[in-house]
Biopython code that builds the backbone (N, CA, C, O; Angstrom):
import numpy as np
from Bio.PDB.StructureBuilder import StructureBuilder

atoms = [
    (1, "UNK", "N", (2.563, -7.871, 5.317)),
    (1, "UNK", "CA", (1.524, -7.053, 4.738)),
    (1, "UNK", "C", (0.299, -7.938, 4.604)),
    (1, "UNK", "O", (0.248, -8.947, 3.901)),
    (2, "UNK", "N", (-0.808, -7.390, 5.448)),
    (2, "UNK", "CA", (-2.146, -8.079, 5.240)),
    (2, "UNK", "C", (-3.089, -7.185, 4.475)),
    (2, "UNK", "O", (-3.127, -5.970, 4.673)),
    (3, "UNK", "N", (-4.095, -8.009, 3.313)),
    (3, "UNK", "CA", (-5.741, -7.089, 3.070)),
    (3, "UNK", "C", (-5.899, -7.493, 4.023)),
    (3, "UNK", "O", (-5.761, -8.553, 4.634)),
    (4, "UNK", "N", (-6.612, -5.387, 4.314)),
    (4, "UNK", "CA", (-7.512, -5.490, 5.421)),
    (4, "UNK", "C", (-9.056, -5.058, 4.907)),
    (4, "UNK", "O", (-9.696, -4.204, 5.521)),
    (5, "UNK", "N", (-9.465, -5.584, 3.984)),
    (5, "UNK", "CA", (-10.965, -5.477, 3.176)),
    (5, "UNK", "C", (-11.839, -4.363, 4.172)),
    (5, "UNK", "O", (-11.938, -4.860, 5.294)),
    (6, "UNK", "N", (-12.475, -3.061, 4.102)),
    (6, "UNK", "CA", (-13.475, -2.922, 5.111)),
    (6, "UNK", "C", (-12.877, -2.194, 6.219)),
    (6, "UNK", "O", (-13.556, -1.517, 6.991)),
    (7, "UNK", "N", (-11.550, -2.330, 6.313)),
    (7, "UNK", "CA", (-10.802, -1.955, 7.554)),
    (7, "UNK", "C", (-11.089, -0.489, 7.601)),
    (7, "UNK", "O", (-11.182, 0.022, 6.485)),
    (8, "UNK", "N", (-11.266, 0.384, 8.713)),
    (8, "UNK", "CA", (-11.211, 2.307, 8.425)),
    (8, "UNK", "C", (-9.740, 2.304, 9.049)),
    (8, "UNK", "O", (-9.626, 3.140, 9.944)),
    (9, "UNK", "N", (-8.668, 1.611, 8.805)),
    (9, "UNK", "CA", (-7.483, 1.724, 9.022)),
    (9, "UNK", "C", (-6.630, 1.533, 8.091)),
    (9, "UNK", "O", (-5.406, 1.646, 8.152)),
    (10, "UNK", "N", (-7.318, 1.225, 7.174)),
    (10, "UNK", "CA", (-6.884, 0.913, 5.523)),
    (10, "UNK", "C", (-6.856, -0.320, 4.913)),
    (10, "UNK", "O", (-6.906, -1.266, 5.698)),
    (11, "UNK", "N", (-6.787, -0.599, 3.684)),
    (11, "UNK", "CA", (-7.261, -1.544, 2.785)),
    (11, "UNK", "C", (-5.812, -2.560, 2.826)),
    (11, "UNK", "O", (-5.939, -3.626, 2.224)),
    (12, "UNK", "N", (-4.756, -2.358, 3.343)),
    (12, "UNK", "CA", (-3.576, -2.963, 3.201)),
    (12, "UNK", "C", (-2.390, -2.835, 4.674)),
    (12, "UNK", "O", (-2.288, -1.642, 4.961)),
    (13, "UNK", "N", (-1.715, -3.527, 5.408)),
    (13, "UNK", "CA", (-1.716, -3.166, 7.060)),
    (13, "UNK", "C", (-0.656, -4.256, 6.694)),
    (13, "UNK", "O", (-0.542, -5.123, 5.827)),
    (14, "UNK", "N", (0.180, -3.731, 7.932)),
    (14, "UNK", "CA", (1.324, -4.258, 8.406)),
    (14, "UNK", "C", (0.730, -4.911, 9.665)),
    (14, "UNK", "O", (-0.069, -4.366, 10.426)),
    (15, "UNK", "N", (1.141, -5.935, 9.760)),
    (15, "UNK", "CA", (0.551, -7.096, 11.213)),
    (15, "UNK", "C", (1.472, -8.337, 10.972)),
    (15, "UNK", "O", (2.081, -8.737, 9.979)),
    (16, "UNK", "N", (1.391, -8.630, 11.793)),
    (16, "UNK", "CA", (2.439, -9.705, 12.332)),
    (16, "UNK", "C", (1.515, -11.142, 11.992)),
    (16, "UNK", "O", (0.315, -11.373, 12.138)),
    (17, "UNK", "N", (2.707, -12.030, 11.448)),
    (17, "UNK", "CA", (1.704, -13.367, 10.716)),
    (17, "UNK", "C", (2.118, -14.037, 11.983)),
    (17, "UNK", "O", (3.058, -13.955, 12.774)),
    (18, "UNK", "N", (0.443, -15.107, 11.772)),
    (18, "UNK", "CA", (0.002, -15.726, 13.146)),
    (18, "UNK", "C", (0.797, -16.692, 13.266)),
    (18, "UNK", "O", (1.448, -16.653, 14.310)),
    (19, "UNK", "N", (1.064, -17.832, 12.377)),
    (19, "UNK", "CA", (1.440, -18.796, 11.958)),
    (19, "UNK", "C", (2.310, -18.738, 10.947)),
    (19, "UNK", "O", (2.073, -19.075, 9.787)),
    (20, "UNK", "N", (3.491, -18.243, 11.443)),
    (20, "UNK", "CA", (4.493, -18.122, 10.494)),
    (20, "UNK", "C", (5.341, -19.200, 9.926)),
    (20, "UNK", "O", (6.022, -18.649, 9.061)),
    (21, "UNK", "N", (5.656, -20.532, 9.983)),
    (21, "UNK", "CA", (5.496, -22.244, 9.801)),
    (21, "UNK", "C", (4.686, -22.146, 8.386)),
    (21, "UNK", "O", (5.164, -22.282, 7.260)),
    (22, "UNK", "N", (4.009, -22.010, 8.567)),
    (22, "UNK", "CA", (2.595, -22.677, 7.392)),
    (22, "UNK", "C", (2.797, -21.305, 6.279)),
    (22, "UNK", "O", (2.595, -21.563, 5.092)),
    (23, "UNK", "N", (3.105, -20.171, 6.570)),
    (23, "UNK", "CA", (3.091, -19.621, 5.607)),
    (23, "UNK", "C", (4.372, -19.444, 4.664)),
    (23, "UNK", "O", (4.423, -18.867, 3.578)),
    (24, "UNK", "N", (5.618, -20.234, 5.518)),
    (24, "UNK", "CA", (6.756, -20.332, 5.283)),
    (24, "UNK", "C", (6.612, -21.751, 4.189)),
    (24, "UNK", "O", (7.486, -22.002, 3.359)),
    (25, "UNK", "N", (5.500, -22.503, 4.344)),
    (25, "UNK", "CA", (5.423, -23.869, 3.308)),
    (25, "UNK", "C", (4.836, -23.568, 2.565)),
    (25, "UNK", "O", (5.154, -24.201, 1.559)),
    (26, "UNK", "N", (3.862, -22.738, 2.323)),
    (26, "UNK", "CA", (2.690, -22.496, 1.480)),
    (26, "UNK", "C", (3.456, -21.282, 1.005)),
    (26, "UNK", "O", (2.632, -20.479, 0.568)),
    (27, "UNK", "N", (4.110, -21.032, 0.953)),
    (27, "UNK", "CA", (4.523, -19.560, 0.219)),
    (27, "UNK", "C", (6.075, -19.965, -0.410)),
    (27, "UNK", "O", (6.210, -20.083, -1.628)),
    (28, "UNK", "N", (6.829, -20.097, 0.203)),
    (28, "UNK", "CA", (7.761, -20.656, -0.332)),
    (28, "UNK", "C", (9.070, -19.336, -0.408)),
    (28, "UNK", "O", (10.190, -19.455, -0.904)),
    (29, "UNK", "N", (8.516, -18.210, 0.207)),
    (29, "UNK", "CA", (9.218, -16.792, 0.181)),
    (29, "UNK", "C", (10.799, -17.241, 0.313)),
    (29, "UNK", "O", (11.246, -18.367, 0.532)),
    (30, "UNK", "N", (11.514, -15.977, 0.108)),
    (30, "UNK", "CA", (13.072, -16.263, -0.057)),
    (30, "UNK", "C", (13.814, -15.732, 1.631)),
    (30, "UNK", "O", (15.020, -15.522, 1.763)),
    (31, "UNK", "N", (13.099, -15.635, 2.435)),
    (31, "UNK", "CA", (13.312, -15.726, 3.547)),
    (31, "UNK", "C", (12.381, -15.836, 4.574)),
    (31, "UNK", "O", (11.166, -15.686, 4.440)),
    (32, "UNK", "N", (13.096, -16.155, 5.811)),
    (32, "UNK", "CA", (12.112, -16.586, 6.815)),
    (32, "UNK", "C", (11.128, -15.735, 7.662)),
    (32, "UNK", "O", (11.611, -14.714, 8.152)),
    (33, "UNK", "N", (9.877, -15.988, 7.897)),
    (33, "UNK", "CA", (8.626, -15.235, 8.080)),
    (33, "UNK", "C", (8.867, -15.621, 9.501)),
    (33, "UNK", "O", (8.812, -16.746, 9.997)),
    (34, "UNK", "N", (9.286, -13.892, 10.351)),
    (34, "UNK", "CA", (9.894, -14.341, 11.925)),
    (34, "UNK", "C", (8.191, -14.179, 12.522)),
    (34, "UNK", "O", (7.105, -13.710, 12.180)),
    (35, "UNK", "N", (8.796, -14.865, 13.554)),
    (35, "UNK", "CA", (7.488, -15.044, 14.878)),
    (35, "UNK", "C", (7.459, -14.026, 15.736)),
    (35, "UNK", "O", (8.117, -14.160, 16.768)),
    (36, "UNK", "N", (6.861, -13.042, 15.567)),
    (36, "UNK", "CA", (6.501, -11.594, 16.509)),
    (36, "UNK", "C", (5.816, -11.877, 17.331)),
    (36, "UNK", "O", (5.266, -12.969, 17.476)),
    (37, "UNK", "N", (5.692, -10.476, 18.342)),
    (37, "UNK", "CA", (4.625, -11.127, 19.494)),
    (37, "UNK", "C", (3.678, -9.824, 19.310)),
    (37, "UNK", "O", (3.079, -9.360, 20.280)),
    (38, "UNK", "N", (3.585, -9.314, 18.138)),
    (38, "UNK", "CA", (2.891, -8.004, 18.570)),
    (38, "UNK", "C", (2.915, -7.006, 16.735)),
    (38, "UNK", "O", (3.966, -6.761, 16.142)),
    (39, "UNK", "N", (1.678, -6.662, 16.274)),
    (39, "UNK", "CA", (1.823, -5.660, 15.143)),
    (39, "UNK", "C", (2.789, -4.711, 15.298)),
    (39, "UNK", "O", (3.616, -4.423, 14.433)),
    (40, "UNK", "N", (2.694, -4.168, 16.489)),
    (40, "UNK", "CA", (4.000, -3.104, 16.718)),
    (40, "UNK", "C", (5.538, -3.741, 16.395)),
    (40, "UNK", "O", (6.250, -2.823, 15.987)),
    (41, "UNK", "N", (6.230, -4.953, 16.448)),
    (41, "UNK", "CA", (7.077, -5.641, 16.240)),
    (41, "UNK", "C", (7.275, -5.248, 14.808)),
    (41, "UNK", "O", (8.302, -4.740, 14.357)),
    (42, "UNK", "N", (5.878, -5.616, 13.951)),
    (42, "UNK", "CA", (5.930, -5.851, 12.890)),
    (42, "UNK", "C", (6.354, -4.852, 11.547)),
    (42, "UNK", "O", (6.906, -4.922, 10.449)),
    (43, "UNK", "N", (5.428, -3.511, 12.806)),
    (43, "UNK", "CA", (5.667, -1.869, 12.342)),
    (43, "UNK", "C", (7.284, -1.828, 12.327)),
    (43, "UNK", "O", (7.754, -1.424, 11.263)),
    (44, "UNK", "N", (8.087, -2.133, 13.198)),
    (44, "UNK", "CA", (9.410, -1.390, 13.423)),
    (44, "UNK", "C", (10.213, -2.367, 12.741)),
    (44, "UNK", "O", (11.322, -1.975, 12.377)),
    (45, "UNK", "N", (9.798, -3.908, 12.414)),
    (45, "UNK", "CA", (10.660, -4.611, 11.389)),
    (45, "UNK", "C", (10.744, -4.263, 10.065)),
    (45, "UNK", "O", (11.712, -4.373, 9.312)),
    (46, "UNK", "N", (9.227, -3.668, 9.765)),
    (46, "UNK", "CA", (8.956, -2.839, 8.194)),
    (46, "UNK", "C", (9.681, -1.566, 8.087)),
    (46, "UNK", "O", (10.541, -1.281, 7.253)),
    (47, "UNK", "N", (9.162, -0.741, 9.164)),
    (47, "UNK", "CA", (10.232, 0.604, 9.791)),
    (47, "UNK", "C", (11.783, 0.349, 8.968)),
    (47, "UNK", "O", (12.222, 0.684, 7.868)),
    (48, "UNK", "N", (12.282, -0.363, 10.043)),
    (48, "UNK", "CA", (13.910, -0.328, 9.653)),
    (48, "UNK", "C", (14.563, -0.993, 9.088)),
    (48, "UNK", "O", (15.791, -0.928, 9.040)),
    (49, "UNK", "N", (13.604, -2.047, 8.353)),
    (49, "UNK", "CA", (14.470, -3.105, 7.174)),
    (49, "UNK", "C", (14.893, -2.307, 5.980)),
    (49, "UNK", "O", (14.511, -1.211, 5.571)),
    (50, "UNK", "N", (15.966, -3.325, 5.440)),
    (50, "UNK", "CA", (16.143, -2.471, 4.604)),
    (50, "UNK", "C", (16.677, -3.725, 3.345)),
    (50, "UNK", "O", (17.563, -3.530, 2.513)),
    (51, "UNK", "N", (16.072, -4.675, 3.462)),
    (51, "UNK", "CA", (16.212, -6.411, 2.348)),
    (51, "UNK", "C", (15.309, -6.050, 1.327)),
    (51, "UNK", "O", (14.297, -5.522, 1.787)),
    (52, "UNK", "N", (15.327, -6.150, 0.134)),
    (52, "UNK", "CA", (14.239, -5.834, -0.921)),
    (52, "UNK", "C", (12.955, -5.742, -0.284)),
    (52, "UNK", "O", (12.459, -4.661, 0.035)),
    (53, "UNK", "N", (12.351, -6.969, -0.074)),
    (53, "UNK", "CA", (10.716, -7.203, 0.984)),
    (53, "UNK", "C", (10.581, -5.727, 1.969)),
    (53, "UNK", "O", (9.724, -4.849, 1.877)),
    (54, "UNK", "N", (11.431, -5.794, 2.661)),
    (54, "UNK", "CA", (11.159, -4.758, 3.549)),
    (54, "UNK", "C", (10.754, -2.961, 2.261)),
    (54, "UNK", "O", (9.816, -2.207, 2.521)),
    (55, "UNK", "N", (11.613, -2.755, 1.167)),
    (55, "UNK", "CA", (11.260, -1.464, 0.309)),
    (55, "UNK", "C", (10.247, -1.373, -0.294)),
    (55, "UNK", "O", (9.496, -0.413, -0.463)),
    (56, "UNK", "N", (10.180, -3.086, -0.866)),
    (56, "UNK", "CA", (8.793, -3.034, -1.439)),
    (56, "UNK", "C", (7.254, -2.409, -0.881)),
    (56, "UNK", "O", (6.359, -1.850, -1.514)),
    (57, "UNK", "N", (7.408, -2.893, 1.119)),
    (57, "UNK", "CA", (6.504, -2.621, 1.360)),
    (57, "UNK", "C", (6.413, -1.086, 1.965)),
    (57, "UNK", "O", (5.387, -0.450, 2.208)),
    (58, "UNK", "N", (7.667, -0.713, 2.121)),
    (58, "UNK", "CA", (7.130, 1.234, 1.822)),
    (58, "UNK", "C", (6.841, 1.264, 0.860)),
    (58, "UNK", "O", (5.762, 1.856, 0.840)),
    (59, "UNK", "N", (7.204, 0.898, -0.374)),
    (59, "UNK", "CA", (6.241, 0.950, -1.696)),
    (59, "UNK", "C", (4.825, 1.185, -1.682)),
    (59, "UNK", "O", (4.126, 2.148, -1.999)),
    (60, "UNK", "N", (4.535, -0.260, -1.106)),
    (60, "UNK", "CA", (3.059, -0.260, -1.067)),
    (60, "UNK", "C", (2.493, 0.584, -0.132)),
    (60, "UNK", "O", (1.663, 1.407, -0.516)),
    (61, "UNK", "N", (2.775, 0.523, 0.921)),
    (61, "UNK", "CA", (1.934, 1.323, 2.001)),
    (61, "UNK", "C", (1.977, 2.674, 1.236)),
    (61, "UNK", "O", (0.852, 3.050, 0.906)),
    (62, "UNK", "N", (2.924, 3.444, 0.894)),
    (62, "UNK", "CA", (3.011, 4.445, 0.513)),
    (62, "UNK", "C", (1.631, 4.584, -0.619)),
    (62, "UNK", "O", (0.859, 5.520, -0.410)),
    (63, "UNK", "N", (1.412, 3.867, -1.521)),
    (63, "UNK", "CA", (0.620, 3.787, -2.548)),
    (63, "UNK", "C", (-0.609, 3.237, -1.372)),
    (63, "UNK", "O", (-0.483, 3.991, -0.407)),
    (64, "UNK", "N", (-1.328, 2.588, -1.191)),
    (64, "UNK", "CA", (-2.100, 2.189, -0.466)),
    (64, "UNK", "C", (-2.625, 2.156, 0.945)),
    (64, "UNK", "O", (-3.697, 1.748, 1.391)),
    (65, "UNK", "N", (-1.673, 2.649, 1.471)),
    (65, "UNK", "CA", (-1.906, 2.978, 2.908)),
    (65, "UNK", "C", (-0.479, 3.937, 3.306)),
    (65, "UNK", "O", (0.630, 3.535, 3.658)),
    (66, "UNK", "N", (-0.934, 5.229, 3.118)),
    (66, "UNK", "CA", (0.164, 6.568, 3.690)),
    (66, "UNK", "C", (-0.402, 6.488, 5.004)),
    (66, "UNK", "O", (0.504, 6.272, 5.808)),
    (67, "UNK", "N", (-1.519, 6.572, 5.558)),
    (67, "UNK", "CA", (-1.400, 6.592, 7.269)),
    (67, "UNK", "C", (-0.769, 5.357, 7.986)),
    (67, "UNK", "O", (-0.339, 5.504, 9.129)),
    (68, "UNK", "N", (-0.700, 4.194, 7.387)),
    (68, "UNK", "CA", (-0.212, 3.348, 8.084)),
    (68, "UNK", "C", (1.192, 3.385, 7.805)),
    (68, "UNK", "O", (1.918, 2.978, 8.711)),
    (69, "UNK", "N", (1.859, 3.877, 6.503)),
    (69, "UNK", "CA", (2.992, 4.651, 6.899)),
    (69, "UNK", "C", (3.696, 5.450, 7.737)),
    (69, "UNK", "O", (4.825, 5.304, 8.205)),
    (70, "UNK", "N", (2.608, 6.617, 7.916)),
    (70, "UNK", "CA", (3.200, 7.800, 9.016)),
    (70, "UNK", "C", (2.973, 6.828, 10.077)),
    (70, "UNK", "O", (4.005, 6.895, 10.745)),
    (71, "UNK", "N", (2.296, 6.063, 10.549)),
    (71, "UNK", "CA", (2.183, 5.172, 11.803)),
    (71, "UNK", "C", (3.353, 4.631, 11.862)),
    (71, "UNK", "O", (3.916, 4.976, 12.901)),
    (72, "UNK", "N", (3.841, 4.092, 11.364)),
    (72, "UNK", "CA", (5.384, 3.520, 11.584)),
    (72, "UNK", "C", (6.082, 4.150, 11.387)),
    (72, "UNK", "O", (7.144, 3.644, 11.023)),
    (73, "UNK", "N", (6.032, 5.308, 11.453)),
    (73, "UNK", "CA", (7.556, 6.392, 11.609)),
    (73, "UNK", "C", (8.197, 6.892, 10.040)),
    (73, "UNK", "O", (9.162, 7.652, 10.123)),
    (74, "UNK", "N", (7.744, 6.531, 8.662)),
    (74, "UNK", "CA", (8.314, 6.722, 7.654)),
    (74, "UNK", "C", (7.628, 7.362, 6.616)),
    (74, "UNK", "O", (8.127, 7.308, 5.492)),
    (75, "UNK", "N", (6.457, 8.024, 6.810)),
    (75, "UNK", "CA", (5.628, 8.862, 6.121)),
    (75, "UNK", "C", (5.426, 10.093, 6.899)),
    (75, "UNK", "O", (6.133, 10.462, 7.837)),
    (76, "UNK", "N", (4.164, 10.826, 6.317)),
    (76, "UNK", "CA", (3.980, 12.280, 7.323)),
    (76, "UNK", "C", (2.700, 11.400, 7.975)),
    (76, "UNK", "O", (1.859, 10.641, 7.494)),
    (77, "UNK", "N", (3.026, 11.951, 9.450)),
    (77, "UNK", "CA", (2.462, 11.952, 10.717)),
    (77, "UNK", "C", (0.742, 10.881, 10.483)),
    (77, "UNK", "O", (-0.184, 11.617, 10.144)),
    (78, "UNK", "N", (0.526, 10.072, 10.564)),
    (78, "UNK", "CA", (-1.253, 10.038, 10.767)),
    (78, "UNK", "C", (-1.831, 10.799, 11.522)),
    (78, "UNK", "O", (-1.208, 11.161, 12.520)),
    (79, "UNK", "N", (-3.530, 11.416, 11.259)),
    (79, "UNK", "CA", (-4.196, 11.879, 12.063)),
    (79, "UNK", "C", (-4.066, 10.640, 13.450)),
    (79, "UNK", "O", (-3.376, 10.769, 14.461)),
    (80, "UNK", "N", (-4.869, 9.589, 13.127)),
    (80, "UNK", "CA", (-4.324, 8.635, 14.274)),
    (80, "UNK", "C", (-4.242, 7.437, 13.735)),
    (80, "UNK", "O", (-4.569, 7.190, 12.574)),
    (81, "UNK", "N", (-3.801, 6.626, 14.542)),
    (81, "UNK", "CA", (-2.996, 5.697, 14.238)),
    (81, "UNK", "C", (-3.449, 4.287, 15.009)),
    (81, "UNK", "O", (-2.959, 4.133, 16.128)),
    (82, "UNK", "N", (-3.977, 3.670, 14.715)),
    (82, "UNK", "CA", (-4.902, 2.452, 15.571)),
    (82, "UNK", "C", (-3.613, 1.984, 16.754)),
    (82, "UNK", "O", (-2.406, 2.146, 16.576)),
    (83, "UNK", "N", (-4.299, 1.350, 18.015)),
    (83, "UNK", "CA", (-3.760, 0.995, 19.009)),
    (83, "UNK", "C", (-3.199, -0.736, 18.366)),
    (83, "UNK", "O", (-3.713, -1.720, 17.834)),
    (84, "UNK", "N", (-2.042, -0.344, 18.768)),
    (84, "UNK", "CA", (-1.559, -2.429, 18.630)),
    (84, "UNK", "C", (-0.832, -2.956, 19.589)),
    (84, "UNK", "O", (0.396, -2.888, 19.530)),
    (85, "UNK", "N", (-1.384, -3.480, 20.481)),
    (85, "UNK", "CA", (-1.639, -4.106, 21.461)),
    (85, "UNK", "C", (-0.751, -5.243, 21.052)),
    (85, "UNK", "O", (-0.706, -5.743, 19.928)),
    (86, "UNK", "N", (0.151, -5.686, 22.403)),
    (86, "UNK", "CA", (0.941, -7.143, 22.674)),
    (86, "UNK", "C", (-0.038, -7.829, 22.162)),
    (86, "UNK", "O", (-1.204, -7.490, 22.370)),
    (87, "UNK", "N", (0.354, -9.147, 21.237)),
    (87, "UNK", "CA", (-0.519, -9.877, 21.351)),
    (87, "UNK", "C", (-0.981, -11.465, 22.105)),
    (87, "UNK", "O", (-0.434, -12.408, 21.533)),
    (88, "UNK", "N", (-1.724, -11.792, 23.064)),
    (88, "UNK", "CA", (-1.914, -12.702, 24.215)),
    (88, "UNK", "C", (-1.978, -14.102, 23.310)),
    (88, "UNK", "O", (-2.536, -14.514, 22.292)),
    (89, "UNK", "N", (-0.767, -14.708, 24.643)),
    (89, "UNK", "CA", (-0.292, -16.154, 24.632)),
    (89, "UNK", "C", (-1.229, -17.358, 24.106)),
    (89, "UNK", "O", (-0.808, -18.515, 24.112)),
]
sb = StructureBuilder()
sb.init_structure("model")
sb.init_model(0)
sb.init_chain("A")
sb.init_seg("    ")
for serial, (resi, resn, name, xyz) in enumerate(atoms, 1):
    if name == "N":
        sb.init_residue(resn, " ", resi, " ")
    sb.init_atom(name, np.array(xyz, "f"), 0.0, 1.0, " ", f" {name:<3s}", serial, name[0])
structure = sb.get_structure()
């Protein structure tokens, strides 16, 4: 879960961390922050988890971002739904 400040896709977004290493030291989370290649990865890991982290963040999206919910398959439908593109090597 990233702020997306400004975003017209919403204020709070599921995206795949760049540098997942550094946020694994600096954060200190209770599990490991996997290396995706793509936001869409990131959608269907939030999608179908089901580890505390993963409920929390239907939590939030739900409260803060319902279209980026219905974008990942677990809310009602978005009007649309931003393109997320593989992301390059």
């Amino acid at each position: 879960m990233s702020p997306a400040d400004g975003s017209t896709h919403g204020v709070l977004q599921v995206q795949r961390v760049d540098d997942p290493p550094l946020i694994d030291r600096t954060w200190g989370l209770p599990f490991t922050v996997p290396a995706l290649a793509s936001d869409s990865e990131a959608w269907a890991l939030v999608r179908d988890g089901t580890a505390p982290h993963h409920l929390a963040a239907h939590a939030l999206l739900a409260q803060f971002n319902p279209a980026e919910l219905g974008c990942i398959g677990l809310g009602a439908p978005a009007v649309t739904c931003p393109a997320r593109a593989p992301e390059q090597p």
